[in-house]
C-alpha positions as CSV (number, residue, x, y, z in Angstrom):
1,X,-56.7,-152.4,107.2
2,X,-57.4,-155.3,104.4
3,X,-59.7,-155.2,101.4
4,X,-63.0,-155.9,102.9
5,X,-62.5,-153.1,105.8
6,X,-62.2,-150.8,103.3
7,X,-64.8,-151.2,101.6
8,X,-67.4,-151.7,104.9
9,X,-65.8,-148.6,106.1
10,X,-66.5,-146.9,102.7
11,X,-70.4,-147.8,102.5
12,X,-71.4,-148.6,106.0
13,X,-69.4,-146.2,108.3
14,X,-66.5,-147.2,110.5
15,X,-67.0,-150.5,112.4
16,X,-68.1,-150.5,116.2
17,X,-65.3,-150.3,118.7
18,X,-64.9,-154.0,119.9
19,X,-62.2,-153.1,122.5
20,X,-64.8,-151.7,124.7
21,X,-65.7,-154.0,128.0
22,X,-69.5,-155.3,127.5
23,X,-71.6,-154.2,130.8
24,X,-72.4,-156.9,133.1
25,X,-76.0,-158.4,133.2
26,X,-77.6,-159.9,136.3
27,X,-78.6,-163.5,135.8
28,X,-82.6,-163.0,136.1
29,X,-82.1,-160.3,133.8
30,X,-81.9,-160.5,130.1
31,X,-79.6,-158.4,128.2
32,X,-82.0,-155.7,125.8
33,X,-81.9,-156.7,122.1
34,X,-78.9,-154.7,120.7
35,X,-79.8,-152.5,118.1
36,X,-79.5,-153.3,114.6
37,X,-76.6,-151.6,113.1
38,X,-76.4,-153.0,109.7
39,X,-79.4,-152.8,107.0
40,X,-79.1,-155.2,104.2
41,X,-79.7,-152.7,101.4
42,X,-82.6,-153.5,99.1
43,X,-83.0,-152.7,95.5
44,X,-86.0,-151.3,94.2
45,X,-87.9,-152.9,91.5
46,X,-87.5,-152.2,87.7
47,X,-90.9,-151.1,86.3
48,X,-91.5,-150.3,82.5
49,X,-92.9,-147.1,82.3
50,X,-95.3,-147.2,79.1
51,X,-96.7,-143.1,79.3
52,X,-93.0,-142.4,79.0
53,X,-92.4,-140.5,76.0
54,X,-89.2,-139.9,74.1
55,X,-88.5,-136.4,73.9
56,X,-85.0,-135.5,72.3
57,X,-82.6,-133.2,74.4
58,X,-82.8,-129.7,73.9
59,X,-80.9,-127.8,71.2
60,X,-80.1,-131.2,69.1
61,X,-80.5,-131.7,66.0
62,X,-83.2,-134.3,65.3
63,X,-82.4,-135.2,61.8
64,X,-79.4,-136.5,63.5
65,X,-81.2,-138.9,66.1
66,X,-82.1,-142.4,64.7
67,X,-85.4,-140.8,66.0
68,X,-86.9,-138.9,63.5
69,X,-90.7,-136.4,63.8
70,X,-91.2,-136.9,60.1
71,X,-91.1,-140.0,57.9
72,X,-87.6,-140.5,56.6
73,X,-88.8,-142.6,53.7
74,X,-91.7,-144.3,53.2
75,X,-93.4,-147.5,54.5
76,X,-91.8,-146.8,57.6
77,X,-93.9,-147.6,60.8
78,X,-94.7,-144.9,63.4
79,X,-93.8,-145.9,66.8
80,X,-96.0,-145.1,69.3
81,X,-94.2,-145.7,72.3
82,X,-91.8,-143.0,71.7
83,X,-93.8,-140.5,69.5
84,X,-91.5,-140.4,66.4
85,X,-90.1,-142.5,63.4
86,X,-87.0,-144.9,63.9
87,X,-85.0,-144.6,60.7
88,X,-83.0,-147.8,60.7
89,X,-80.9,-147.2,57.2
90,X,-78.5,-145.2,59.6
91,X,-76.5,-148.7,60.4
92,X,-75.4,-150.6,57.3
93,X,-72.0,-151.8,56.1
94,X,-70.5,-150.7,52.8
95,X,-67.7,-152.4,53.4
96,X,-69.4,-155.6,54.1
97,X,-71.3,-155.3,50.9
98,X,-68.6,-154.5,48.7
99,X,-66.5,-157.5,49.7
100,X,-69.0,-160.2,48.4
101,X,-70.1,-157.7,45.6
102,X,-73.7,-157.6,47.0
103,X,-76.4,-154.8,45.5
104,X,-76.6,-151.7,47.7
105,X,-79.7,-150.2,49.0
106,X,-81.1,-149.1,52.1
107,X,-85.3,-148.0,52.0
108,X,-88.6,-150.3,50.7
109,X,-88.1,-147.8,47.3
110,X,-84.5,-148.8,47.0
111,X,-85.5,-152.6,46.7
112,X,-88.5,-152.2,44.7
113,X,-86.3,-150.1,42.1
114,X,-84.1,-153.2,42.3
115,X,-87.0,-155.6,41.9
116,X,-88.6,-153.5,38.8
117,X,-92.1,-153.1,40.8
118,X,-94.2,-150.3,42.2
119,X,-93.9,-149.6,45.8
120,X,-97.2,-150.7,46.4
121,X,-96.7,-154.1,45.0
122,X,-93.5,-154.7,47.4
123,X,-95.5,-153.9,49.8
124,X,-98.5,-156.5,48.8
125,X,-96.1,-158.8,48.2
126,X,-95.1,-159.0,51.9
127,X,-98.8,-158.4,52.9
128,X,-97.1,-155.1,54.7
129,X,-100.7,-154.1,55.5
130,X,-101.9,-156.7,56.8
131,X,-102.3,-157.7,60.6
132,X,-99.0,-159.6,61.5
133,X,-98.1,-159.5,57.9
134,X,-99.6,-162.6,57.5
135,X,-102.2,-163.5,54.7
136,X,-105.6,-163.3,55.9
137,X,-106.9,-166.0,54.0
138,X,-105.6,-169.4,51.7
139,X,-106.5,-167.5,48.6
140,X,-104.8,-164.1,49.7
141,X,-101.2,-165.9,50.3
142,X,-98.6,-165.8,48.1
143,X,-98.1,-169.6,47.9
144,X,-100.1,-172.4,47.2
145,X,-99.6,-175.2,49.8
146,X,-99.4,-179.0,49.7
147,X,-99.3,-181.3,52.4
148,X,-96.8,-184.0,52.1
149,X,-97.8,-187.4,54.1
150,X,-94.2,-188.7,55.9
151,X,-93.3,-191.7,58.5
152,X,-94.2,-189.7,61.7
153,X,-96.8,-186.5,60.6
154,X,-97.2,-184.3,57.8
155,X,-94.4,-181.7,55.8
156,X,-96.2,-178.8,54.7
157,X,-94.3,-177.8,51.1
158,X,-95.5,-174.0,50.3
159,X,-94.6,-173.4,46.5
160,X,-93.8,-169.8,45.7
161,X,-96.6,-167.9,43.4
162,X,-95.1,-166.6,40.3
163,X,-94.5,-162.7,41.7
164,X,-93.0,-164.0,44.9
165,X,-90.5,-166.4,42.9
166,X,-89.5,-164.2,40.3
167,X,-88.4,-161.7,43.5
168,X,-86.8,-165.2,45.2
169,X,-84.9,-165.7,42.7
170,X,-83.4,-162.6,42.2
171,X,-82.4,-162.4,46.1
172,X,-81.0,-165.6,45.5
173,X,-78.6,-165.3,42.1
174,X,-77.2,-161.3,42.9
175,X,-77.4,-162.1,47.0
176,X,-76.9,-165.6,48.4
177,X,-75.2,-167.2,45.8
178,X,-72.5,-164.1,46.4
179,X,-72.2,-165.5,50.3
180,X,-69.8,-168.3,50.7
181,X,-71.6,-171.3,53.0
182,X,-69.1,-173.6,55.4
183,X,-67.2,-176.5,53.7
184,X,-69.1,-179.1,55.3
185,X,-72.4,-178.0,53.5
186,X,-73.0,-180.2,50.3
187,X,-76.5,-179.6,49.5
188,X,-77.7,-176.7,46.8
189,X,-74.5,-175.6,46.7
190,X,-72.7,-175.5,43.5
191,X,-70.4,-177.8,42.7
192,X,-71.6,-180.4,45.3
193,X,-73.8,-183.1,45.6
194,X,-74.6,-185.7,47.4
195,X,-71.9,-187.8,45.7
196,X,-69.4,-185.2,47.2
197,X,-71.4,-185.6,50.4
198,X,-70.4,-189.3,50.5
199,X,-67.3,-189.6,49.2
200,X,-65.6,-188.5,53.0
201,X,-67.1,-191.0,54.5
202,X,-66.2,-193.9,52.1
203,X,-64.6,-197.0,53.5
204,X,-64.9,-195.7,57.2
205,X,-65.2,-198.3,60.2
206,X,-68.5,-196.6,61.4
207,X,-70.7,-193.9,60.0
208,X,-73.3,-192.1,62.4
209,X,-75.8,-190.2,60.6
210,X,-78.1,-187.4,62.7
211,X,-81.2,-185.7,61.1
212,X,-82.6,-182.5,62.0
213,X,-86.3,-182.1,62.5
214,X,-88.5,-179.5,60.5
215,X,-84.9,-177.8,59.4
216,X,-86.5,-175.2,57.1
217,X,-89.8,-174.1,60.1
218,X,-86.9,-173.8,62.3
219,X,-85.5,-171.0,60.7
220,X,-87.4,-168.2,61.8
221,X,-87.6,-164.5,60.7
222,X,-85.2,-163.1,63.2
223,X,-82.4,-165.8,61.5
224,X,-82.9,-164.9,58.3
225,X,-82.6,-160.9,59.3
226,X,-79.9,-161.7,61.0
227,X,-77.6,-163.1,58.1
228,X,-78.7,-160.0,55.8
229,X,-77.7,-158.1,58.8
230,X,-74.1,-160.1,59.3
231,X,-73.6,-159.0,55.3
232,X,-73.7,-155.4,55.7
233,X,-77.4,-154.5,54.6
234,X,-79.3,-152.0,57.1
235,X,-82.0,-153.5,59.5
236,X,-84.7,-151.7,57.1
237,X,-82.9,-153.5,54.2
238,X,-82.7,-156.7,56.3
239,X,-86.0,-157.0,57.5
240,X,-87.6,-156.5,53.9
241,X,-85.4,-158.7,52.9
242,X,-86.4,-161.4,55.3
243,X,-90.5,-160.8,54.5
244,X,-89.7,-161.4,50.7
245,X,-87.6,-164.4,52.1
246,X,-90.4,-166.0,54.2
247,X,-93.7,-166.3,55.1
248,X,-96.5,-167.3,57.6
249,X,-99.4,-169.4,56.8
250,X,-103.1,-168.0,57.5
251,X,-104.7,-168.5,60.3
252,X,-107.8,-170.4,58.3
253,X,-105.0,-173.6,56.9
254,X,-106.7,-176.8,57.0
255,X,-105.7,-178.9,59.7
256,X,-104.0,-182.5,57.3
257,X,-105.4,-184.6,60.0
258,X,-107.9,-182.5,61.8
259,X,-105.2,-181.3,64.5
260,X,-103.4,-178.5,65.5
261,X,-100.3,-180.3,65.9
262,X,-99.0,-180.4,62.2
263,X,-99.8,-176.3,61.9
264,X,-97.3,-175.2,64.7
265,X,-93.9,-175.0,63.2
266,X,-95.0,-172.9,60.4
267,X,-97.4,-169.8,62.7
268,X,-94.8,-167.7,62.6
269,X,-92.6,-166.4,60.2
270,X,-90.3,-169.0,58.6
271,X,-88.4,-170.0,55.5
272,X,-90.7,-171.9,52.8
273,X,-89.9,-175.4,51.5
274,X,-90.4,-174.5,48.4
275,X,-89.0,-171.3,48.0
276,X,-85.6,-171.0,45.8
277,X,-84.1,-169.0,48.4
278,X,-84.2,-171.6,51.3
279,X,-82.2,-173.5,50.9
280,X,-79.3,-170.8,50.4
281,X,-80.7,-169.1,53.8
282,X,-80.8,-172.4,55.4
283,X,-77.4,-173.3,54.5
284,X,-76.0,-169.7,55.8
285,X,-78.0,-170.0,58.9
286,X,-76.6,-173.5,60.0
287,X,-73.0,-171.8,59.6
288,X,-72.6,-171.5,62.6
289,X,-73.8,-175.2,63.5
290,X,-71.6,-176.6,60.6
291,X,-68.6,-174.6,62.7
292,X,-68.8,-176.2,66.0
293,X,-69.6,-179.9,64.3
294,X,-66.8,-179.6,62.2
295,X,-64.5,-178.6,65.4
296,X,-65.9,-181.4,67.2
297,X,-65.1,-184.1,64.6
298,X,-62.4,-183.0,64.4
299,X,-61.4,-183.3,68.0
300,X,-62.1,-186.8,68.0
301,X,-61.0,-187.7,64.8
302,X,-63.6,-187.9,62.6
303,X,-65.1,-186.7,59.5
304,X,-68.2,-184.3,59.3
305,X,-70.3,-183.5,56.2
306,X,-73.8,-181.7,56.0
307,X,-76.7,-182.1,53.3
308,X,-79.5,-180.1,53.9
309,X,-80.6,-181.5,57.0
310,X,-78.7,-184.5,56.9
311,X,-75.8,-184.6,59.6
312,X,-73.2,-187.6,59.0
313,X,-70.1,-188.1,60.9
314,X,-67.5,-191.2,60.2
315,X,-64.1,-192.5,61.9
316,X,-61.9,-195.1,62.5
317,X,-62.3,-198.0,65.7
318,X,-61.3,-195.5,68.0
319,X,-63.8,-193.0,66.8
320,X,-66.5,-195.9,67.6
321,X,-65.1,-196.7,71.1
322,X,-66.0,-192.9,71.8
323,X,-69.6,-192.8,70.7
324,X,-71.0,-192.7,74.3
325,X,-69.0,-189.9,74.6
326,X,-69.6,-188.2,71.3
327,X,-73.6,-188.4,70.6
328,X,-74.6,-186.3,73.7
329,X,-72.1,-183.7,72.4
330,X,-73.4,-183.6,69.3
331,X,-77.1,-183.6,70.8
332,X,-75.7,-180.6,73.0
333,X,-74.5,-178.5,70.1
334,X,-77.3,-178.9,67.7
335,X,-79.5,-178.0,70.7
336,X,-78.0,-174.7,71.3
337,X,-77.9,-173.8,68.0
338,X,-81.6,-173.8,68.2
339,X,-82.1,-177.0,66.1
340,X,-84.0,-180.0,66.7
341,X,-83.1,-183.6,66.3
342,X,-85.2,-186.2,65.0
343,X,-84.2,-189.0,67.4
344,X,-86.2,-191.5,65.2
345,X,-83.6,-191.4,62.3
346,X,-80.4,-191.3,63.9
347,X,-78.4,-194.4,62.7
348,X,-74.8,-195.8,64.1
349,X,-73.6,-198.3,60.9
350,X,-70.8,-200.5,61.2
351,X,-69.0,-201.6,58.0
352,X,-70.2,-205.5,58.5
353,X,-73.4,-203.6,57.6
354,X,-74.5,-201.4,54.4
355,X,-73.4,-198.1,55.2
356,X,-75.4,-195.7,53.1
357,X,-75.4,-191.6,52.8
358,X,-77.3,-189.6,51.0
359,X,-78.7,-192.8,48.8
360,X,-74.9,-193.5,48.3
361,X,-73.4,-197.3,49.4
362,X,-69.8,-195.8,51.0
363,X,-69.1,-199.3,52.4
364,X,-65.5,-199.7,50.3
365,X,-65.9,-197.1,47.7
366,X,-68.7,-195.4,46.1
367,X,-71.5,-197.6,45.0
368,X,-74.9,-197.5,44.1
369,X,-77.5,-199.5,46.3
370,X,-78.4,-202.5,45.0
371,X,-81.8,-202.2,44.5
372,X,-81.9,-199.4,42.7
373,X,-79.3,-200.9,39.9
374,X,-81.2,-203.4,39.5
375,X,-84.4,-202.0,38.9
376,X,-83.1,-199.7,36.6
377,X,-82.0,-202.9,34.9
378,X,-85.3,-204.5,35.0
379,X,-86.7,-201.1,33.6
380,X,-84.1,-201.2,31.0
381,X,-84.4,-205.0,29.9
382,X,-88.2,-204.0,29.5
383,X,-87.8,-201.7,27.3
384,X,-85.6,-203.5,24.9
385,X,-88.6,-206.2,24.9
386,X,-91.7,-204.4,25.1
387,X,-90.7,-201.1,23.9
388,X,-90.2,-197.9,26.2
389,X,-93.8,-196.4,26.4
390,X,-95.2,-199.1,28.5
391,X,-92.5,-198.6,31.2
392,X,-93.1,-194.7,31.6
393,X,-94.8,-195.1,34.4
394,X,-94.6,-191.7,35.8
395,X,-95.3,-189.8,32.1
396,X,-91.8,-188.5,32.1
397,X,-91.9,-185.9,29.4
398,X,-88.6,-186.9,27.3
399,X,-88.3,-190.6,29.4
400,X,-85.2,-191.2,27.3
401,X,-83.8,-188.3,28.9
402,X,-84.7,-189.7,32.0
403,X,-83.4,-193.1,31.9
404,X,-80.2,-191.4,30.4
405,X,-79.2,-189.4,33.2
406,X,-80.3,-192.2,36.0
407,X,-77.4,-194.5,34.1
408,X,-74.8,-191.7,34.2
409,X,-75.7,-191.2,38.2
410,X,-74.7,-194.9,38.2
411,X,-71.7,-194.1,36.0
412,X,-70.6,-191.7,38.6
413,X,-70.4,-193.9,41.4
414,X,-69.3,-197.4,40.3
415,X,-68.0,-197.0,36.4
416,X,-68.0,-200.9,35.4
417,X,-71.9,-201.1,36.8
418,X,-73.0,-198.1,34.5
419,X,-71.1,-199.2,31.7
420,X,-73.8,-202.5,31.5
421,X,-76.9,-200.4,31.9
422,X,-75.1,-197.9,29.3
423,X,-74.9,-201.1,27.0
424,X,-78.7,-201.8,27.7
425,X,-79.7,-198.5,26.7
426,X,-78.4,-198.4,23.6
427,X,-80.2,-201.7,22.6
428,X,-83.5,-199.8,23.0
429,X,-85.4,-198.8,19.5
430,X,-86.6,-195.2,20.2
């Protein structure tokens, strides 16, 4: 008896004797339609019961069950479908928080204790009360929003009102800046910049640059719980986290251009451009992204550095030959890590053209573009002339300042160019 007998013996009954002589039929008669032995068994459908209720078991102990028939603690929401209170502080990490020296605490009073405010203004600040947990109206939110004109559309920049950003901040200096990010991140994290984001990809036969499209909308809520989850924090922990972390705009925000189009990335839930803690959260939620990219380029020999949402890649003549191959890999990856590419900006540069990244010339070594040196030169030379105040255009505050630190950027990159504009400076009567 093989495999398959076995198991058509086991569920449908031992198979029909085929040794057995089938009775003759006359010609003008047809042979009855044998009966159907075998019944293809059929499945009945899943349905959802809603007017289910959870009931525990008898003789447990319900202070035990993550279902609880009194509040555990309190802003906790009541969950109607199964009749009781889900305590989720039952499933945190101390481990986790003790190995990147993060603060421990578990309920809404725990954090608003570590925040220094009432209960009640935790809750307002995350509009906990409100339907969706949105603002209801422009003046009601939390930020103050600004619409930035770019090539293709509109970037909506939501700066932080001083309550929320004096809470953003402290997430950001005792919690993110505790989380290491990937090695291939350069931007907002200490100790990089887009100097170090460059200098990888300096005298490099081809550079291909990708950009990703709305990178900070296209973190949503469940991301950002999901990397206070991944730390060790509780999901009650995480998810206040996350509303303190980002926010929703009101359902009443003028349209830029009189369409809906601009509004949709930021409906739901999403990290603020604008918001200290964004780019930390933005950083830790393209870990993963910055993991397989790095893998990749690897693979094919190549160099991979992210800023922000700046993707750049560069390699040798072989590396180039493989393009057609590499591009809709990249595409593939960035796609399934639930990112979008901007199309419009991605750039394949040769060295027999200027290869630039992150406003840095990486053509044979580190430079400065030329345009900008000289019109810092031109801005400089000016000054010498006509004295400094007419050439503050843009009312910097302390313009000496300003024009000091723009030549020691040039210093940075090409040493005998900021040396001149150095020389320039010092020419100026003050």
């Amino acid at each position: 008896m093989g495999f398959f007998d076995f198991i058509r013996q086991l569920f449908f009954g031992p198979a029909p004797d085929r040794s057995v002589a089938r009775p003759e039929t006359s010609a003008n008669v047809k042979p009855s339609k044998a009966p159907r032995i075998f019944r293809k068994p059929r499945l009945s459908p899943l349905r959802y019961n809603k007017k289910k209720r959870f009931t525990p078991p008898e003789n447990a102990d319900v202070g035990s069950l993550p279902y609880k028939l009194a509040r555990p603690y309190e802003l906790l929401r009541y969950r109607s479908e199964t009749d009781h209170y889900l305590d989720m502080t039952q499933d945190g990490d101390a481990a986790k928080l003790s190995r990147f020296d993060l603060p421990v605490f578990s309920t809404p009073e725990d954090i608003a204790h570590w925040l220094n405010l009432p209960l009640g203004k935790l809750a307002w600040l995350t509009h906990r009360f409100n339907q969706s947990d949105r603002p209801d109206d422009v003046k009601e939110s939390h930020y103050t929003y600004h619409w930035l004109p770019k090539r293709n559309g509109f970037r909506l920049i939501e700066a932080p009102r001083p309550f929320i950003k004096m809470a953003q901040q402290q997430i950001l200096q005792e919690i993110l800046n505790q989380i290491p990010v990937h090695d291939a991140a350069h931007g907002f994290v200490t100790g990089h910049s887009p100097v170090t984001n460059a200098i990888p990809h300096t005298g490099k036969r081809v550079v291909v640059k990708f950009d990703l499209e709305n990178f900070y909308a296209s973190v949503n809520f469940a991301r950002v719980v999901s990397i206070f989850r991944s730390v060790g924090y509780c999901r009650e922990a995480a998810l206040w986290l996350a509303r303190l972390s980002t926010t929703a705009i009101p359902m009443n925000m003028p349209f830029p251009d009189g369409s809906l189009r601009p509004l949709l990335p930021y409906l739901s839930r999403h990290l603020p451009q604008g918001a200290s803690t964004s780019p930390a959260l933005a950083n830790l939620s393209a870990f993963s992204l910055d993991v397989r990219l790095s893998g990749l380029a690897r693979s094919f020999d190549a160099d991979y550095t992210r800023y922000a949402d700046d993707l750049t890649f560069s390699g040798s003549d072989q590396f180039l030959r493989s393009l057609r191959v590499f591009i809709p890999l990249v595409n593939q990856i960035i796609r399934s890590e639930r990112f979008q590419v901007n199309q419009s900006k991605r750039r394949v540069l040769r060295n027999n053209q200027q290869q630039k990244v992150t406003g840095v010339v990486v053509n044979e070594h580190t430079n400065v573009p030329r345009k900008e040196f000289d019109l810092l030169k031109a801005i400089l030379t000016n000054c010498i002339r006509q004295g400094p105040v007419g050439q503050n255009r843009e009312q910097h505050p302390d313009f000496a300042s300003h024009l000091r630190g723009r030549i020691a950027y040039v210093q940075q990159l090409n040493p005998n160019r900021g040396q001149r504009l150095l020389q320039l400076y010092e020419q100026i009567r003050w």
